[in-house]
N, C-alpha and C positions, 0 to 999 in steps of 0.2 A: 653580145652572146656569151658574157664572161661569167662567171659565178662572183661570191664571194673573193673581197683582195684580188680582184683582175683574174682570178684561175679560169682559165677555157673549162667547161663543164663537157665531159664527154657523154655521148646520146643516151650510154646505159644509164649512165647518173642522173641523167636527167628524169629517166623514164623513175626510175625509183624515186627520186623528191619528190615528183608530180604526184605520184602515187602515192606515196605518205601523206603529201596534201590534202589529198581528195579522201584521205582517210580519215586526217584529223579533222577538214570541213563536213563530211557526212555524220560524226560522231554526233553532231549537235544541229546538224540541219536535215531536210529533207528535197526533193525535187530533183534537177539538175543543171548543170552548169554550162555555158559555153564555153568555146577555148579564149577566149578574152579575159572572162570571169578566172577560170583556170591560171591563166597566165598572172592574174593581181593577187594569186592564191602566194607564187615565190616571190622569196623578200631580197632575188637578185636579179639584175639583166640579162634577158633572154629572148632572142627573136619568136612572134608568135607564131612563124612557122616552125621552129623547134620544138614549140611545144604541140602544135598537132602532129607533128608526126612522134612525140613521145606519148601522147594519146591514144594515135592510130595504133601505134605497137602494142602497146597494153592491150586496146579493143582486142588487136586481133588475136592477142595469147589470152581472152576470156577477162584478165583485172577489170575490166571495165566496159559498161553496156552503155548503148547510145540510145538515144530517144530524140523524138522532135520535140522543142520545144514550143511555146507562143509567140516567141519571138520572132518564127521563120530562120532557125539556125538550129542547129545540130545541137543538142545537149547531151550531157556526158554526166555517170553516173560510176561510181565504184560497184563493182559484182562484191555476191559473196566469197565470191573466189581470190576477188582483191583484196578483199577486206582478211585471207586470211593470210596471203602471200607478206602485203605490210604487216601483220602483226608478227611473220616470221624477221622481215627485215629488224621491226625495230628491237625485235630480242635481239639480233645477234650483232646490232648497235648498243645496244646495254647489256653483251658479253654472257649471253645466255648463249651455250651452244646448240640446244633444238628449243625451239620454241613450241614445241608440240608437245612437251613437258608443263607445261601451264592448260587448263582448262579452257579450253575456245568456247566461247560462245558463238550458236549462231547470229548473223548481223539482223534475222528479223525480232531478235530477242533482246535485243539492244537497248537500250534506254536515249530516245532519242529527242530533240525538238524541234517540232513543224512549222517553217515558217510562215506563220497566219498572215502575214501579206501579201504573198504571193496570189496570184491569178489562182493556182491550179486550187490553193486552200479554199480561197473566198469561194470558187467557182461550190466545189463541195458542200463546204458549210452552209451557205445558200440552201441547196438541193438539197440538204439535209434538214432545214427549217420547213421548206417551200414544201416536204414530204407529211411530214407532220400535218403541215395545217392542214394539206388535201385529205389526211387519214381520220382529222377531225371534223370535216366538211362534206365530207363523203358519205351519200345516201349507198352508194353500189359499191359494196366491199367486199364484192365473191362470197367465198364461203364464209369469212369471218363472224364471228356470231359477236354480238353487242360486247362482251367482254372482252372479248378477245381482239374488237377495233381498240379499244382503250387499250388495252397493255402493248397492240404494235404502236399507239399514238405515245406512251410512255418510252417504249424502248425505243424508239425512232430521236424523240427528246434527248433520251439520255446517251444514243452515240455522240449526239452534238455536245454536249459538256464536255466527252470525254476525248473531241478531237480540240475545246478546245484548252486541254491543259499544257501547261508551259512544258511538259515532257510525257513522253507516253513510249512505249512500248508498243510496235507499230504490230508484232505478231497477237498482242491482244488486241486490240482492235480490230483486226482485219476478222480475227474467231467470231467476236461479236458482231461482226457486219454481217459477216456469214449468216450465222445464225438467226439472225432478227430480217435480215431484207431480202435472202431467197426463203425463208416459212411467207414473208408476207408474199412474196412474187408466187412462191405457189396458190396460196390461199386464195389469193386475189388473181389469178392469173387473166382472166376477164375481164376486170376491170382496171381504169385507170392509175390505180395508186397500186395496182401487182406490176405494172411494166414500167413505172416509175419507180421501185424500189431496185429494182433488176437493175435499172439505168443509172441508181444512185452506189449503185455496186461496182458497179464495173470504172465507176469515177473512184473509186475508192482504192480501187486494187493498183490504176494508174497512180493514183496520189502514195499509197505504201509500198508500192514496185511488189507485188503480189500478181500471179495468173488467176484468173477464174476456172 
């Protein structure tokens, strides 16, 4: 349970590594982590009941929101809130005194990358293809008039290129999901491929940690 050079790491310490960690690992990933995962995050020994309960602590002062994962275990995700609490720590680790002096960005505006192996991605990207085709196979398209099936069969195509580049900005995408899969859930609300756009949204919103 020691840190670095044998030093006993005390709980606040701890709670703030973890939390940088989970800063630097969201930077470039998406989803969430269990405490296991979490625990292979420090690069020193530490019991993994220490680090749920430096977990638990963050959860409960807001750094950090939990979700279920696939696994049947608790997964763990940095809030916006974490995300700007660490960006005050590591100023005043690199001798800034308010960090609130630099530009924040929000974390949905972030430049991030999704990791395309995971379940939750394939699960989407799938449902994203699988939408398409119905949109181009499809005799009952509600209201949608012959044009306007082809440009939702186009934009439906073109959110799936765009989840899947090596980086994306998860607040654009979600605009675009918006926009393109509840017109078609209205349009279509009748038919099959309006309650399948609905359903490919709301995977969507879980995949970018977005509310509908």
């Amino acid at each position: 349970m020691s840190g670095q050079n044998g030093y006993m790491i005390k709980q606040a310490e701890l709670e703030a590594v973890v939390l940088l960690a989970l800063y630097n690992y969201f930077q470039v990933h998406s989803g969430s982590l269990t405490i296991s995962q979490i625990k292979r995050l420090l690069n020193f020994d530490v019991s993994e009941r220490r680090v749920e309960m430096a977990v638990s602590n963050l959860a409960s002062s807001g750094y950090v929101d939990g979700e279920y994962s696939y696994v049947d275990e608790n997964g763990f995700a940095i809030s916006d809130a974490g995300y700007k609490y660490a960006e005050e720590l590591e100023g005043r680790a690199n001798g800034r005194k308010d960090a609130d002096e630099s530009e924040e960005v929000p974390a949905s505006d972030r430049v991030v990358g999704l990791d395309h192996n995971s379940r939750q991605f394939i699960e989407v990207r799938s449902e994203v293809t699988s939408l398409a085709k119905q949109i181009s196979l499809a005799n009952d398209v509600g209201n949608l008039s012959s044009r306007e099936k082809l440009v939702a069969e186009q934009e439906v195509t073109a959110l799936g290129d765009a989840l899947d580049r090596e980086f994306i900005r998860p607040k654009e995408i979600w605009l675009r999901s918006k926009l393109t899969l509840q017109w078609i859930g209205k349009e279509a609300a009748a038919a099959v491929i309006g309650t399948a756009a609905l359903a490919l949204l709301a995977l969507i919103a879980h995949l970018l940690g977005f509310a509908i």
